[in-house]
N, C-alpha and C positions, 0 to 999 in steps of 0.2 A: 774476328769476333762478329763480324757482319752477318755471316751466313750460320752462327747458333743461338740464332733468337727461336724461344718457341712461340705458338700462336696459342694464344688461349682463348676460348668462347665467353664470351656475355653470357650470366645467369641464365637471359632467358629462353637464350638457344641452347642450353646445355641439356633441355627435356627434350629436344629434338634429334637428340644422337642416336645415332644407328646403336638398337639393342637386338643381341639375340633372342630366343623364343626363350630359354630357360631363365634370360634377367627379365623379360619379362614375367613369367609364371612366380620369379621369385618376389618380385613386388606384389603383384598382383594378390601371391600371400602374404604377404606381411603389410598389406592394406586391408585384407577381409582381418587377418589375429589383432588390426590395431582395434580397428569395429569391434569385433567382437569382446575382448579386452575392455573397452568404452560401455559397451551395452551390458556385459556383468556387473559393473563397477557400478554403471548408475541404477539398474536390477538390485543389486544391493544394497544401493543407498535408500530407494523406495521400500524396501524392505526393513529396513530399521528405523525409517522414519514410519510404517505403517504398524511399528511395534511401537513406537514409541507413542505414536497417538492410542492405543488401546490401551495404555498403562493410564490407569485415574490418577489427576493429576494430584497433587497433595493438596491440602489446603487446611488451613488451622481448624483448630479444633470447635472454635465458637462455633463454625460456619457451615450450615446445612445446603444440601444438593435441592435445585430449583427443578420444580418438573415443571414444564410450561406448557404440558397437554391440561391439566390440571386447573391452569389460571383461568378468569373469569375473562370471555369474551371483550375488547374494546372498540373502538371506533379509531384508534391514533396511530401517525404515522411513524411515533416515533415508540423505542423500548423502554422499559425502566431498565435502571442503572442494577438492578439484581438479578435482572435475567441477562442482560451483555457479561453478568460477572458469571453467570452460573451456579452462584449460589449464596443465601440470605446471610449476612452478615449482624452481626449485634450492633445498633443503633443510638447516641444516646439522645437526648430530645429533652426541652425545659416543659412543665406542663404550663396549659394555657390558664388555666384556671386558678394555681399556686404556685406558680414557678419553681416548685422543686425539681431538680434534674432527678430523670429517670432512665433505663434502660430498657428497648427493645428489642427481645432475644431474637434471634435466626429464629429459635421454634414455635414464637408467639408469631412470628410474620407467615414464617409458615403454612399454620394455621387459619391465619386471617387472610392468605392470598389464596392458599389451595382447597383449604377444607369449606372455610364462611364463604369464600368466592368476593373474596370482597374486594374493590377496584384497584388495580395496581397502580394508580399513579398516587394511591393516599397513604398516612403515614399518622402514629400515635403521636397525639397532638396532648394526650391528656391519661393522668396519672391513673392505676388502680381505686382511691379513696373518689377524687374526684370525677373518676367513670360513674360510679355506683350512687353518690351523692346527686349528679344529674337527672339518672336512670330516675331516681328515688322522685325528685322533682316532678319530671316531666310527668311518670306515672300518677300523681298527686295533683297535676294539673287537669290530665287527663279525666281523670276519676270525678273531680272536681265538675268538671265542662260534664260529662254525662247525667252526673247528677242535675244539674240546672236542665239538662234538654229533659229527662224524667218529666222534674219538677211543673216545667213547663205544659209536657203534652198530657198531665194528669189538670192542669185548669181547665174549666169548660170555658168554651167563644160566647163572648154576650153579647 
C-alpha cells in the first residue's frame, strides 16, 4: 500500500496546472458569458428600476403635487416638510384668536405657497370668521389714523 498513495495539490497550486489552449479558450469563455450574463441582469435591473421611478407615485387623495419652481424665494438652509414630502397635505390647526379647530386644505396651501407667494415656513394660525374680523379691524383702524392725519393737515400753524 506504500507505493498507491496519490499526490494531490494545494488549492492554490491547482490554478497553476498545465492547461491546453482549448481549456483555456474554454474558460476564457465561460468568464466573458459569466460578464456578460452579470452586465444583462444588472442592464435589467436599471431598467425596471428606471420604469419604476417614472411611474407617479400614488399618494391620497386629500394631497396635491408641490411645484417648488413656483414657491416664493427664501433665504434658509433648511426645506419645509411639504416640499421633502412632495406634496401639500390637509393640516388641522386650533385658531389663535377662538380656538376652534379648523382645517387647512392641500388646495388652500397651495394657493397660499404657489399662487400668493406667501413664505414657506408659515402656517394658518387663524380661522376664516376670525381672518376677516381682523381684516375688518385693522382696516377701521387704518381709515381711523387717516382721518386724524386729514384732520390734522387741514389746521392752519399759529
Amino acid at each position: 500500500m506504500v507505493g498507491t498513495a496519490q499526490v494531490r495539490l494545494c488549492p492554490p497550486y491547482e490554478a497553476f496546472k498545465m492547461k491546453s489552449n482549448k481549456q483555456k479558450r474554454s474558460e476564457i469563455r465561460a468568464r466573458k458569458e459569466a460578464k456578460r450574463e452579470k452586465a444583462e441582469s444588472l442592464a435589467a435591473q436599471a431598467a425596471r428600476e428606471a420604469r419604476q421611478a417614472q411611474l407617479r407615485p400614488a399618494r391620497p387623495r386629500d394631497e396635491l403635487p408641490v411645484d417648488a419652481a413656483k414657491l416664493s424665494k427664501n433665504n434658509s438652509y433648511s426645506i419645509p416638510v411639504f416640499v421633502e414630502r412632495g406634496t401639500y397635505a390637509s393640516i388641522e390647526f386650533a385658531c389663535k384668536a377662538c380656538g376652534k379647530v379648523e382645517t387647512w386644505t392641500a388646495g388652500q396651501q397651495k394657493w397660499w405657497y404657489e399662487i400668493a407667494k406667501g413664505d414657506v415656513f408659515t402656517t394658518a394660525i387663524m380661522c376664516r370668521p376670525c381672518r376677516r374680523r381682523e381684516r375688518a379691524r385693522r382696516d377701521e383702524a387704518r381709515r381711523t389714523h387717516l382721518e386724524g392725519v386729514a384732520r390734522k393737515a387741514r389746521v392752519p400753524k399759529g
